[in-house]
C-alpha positions, -999 to +999 in steps of 0.1 A: -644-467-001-666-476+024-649-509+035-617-491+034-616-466+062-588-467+085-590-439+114-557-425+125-551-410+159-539-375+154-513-355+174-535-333+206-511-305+194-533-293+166-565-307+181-559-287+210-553-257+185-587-265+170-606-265+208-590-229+210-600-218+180-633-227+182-638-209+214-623-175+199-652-182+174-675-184+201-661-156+221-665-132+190-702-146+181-710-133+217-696-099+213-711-096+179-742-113+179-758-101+210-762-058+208-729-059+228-710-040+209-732-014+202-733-008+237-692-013+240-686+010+209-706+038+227-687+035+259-649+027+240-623+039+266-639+017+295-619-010+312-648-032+305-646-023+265-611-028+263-616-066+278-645-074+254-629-058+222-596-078+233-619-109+240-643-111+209-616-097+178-602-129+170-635-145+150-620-143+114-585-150+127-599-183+139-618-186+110-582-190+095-566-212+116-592-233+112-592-237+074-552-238+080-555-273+097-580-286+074-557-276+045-529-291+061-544-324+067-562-325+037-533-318+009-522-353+013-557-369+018-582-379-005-619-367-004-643-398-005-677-400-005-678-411+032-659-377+044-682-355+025-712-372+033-699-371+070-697-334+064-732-325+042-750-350+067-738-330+099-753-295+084-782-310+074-790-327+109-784-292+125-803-271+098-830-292+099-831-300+139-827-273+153-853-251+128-879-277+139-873-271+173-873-230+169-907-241+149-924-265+168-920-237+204-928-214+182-903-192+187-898-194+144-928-197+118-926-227+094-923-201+069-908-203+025-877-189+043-872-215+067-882-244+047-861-233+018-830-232+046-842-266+058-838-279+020-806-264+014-788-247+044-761-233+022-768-196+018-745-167+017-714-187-004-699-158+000-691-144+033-711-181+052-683-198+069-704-230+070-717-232+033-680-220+020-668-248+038-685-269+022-678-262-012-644-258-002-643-290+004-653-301-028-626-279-043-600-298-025-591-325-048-582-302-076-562-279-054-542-303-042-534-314-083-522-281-085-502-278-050-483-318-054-472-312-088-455-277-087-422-268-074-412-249-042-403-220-062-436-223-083-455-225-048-442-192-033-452-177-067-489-188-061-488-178-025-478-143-031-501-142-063-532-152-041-521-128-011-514-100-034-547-105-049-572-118-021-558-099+007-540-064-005-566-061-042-591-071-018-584-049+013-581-020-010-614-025-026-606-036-063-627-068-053-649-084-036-635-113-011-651-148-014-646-170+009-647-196-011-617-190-031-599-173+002-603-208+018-585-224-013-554-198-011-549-210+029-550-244+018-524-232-006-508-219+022-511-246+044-499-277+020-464-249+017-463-252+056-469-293+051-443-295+022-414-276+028-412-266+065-378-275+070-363-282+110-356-247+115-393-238+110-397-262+142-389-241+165-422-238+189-401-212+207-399-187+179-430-194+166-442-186+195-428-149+197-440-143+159-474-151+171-473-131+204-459-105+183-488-107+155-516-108+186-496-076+201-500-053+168-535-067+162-551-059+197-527-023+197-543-020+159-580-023+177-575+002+204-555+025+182-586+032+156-608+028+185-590+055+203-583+079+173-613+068+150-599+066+123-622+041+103-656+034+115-651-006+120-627-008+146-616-042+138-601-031+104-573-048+107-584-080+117-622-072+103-618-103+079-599-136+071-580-118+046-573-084+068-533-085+070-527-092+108-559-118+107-536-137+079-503-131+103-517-142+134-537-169+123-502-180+102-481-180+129-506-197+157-509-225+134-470-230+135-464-226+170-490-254+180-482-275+150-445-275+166-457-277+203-448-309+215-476-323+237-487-361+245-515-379+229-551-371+245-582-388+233-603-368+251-581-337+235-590-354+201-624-362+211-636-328+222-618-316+188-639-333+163-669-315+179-657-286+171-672-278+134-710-291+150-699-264+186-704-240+152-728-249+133-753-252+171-743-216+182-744-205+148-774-217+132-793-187+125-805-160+130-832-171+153-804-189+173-785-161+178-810-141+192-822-167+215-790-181+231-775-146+234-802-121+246-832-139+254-812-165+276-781-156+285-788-117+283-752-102+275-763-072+275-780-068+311-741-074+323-724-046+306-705-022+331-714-044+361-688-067+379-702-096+364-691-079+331-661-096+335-674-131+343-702-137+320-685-135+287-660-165+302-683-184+316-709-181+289-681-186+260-662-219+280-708-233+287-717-228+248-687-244+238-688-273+262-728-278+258-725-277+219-696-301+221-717-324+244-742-324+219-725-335+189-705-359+210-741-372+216-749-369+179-718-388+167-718-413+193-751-428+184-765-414+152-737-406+128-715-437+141-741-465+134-763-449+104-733-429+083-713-458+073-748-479+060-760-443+041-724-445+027-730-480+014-760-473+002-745-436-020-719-455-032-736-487-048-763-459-060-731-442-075-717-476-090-753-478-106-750-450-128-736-447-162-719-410-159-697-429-130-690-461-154-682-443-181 
């Protein structure tokens, strides 16, 4: 596998889609994660408010779009040992990094809490975006048995089977969502889009009204329960992946830029493939969150003041664009020269053993 690995360019169009994405992420984490909206929920009918709710509601929307591109590349591709080892190798580097650093300042005691995260940073299966991910990932060769050998008709059965179940069961309370499994029904969803888009489903044009509409009634949804509160979490409709205008929007996003026709950009691409390490930086912890967005770039102190309307911008477009820096840095001169000898190494282990042989 290792001596096999042929990288091919992809279009900006999604890559582009992913850099957005990302950012939304960011832009939520800031509104979330920092006592901001404690202080915006108390003040709702505000100018101010009405920017940060619009600005910060879109975190498990992206959430979705994201695991629709990964789903959409993937249900064609094979998962070697060299991707997920590419993957597992990333958190690791980040879990482990960054703790030390939040250690060594000590801004974080070496404590059993932290080591345990530093030997196995995949906590919280349930709701974690990064350790769902990950097993996900491993899910992804037996999903895509199931998606390349059913028909069309057989397809659109699962879909609204997994909808019906995972977003209305779910919504309603009859079960408890997992993102695990919710990451396999959008790659259900996605390999559909891959398989049996047909030319009338390449319309950027429309696409793009579906999604403006979809971004419409989720931001009107916001201010409506906001206004009227009606249910205590404000973001109801769009509170998770699975929320109903969260599915929509993220949906029809992903088919507008999938049909937007832009040219090739390597630094597009570039910046793109920094986006999973842009989350797992910002997002490593606890610890993290409190340090990058109250102790140092105080969100808080700027709420109601003119610079209420700068700071989350400029803070959301420097996180991103440090982070992305960094693991630039990272995969430029760690993963590039060390990953492919690790994933030499794992696979001659691998040829080794008798359970693989057998």
């Amino acid at each position: 596998m290792a001596q096999n690995r042929v990288k091919k360019e992809r279009d900006s169009n999604l890559e582009l889609f992913r850099i957005i994405v990302m950012m939304l992420i960011v832009a939520h984490h800031y509104l979330i994660n920092s006592g901001l909206k404690e202080l915006v929920d108390s003040q709702p009918l505000t100018a101010q408010s009405c920017f940060l709710y619009t600005l910060g509601m879109w975190g498990k929307t992206g959430i979705n779009c994201f695991v629709l591109i990964t789903g959409y590349f993937m249900c064609k591709s094979s998962i070697t040992l060299f991707k997920f080892l590419k993957l597992v190798l990333q958190v690791y580097f980040y879990a482990v990094t960054i703790g030390l650093i939040f250690v060594f300042t000590g801004y974080t005691k070496l404590d059993a809490q932290n080591i345990a995260y530093f030997l196995f940073p995949f906590n919280k299966l349930n709701t974690g975006f990064k350790s769902a991910f990950v097993v996900y990932f491993l899910f992804i060769p037996f999903v895509n048995i199931v998606v390349n050998n059913i028909s069309k008709r057989q397809h659109q059965a699962l879909m609204a089977l997994c909808l019906v179940v995972y977003s209305v069961f779910a919504k309603a309370g009859f079960i408890t969502l997992n993102y695990v499994a919710w990451f396999m029904v959008l790659h259900i969803i996605a390999s559909y889009l891959r398989f049996y888009a047909s030319s009338a489903d390449g319309n950027a044009k429309k696409w793009g009204i579906l999604m403006s509409i979809s971004i419409v009634l989720a931001i009107a949804s916001v201010m409506i329960l906001r206004t009227a509160g009606i249910i205590s979490h404000k973001f109801w409709f769009v509170y998770d992946s699975n929320s109903p205008l969260a599915v929509c929007t993220g949906v029809t996003a992903f088919m507008f830029f999938k049909n937007l026709k832009i040219k090739p950009s390597r630094f597009i691409n570039t910046v793109a493939s920094t986006t999973f390490g842009v989350l797992l930086i910002h997002a490593h912890s606890a610890a993290m969150r409190k340090w990058l967005w109250s102790d140092t770039l105080h969100n808080t102190s700027f709420f109601g003041t003119p610079m209420g309307w700068v700071h989350p911008i400029v803070c959301v477009l420097a996180v991103f664009a440090v982070c992305s820096l960094i693991d630039y840095l990272r995969g430029r001169f760690l993963e590039k020269p060390l990953l492919p000898k690790i994933a030499n190494l794992a696979e001659q282990g691998l040829k080794n053993t008798k359970w693989l042989n057998r």
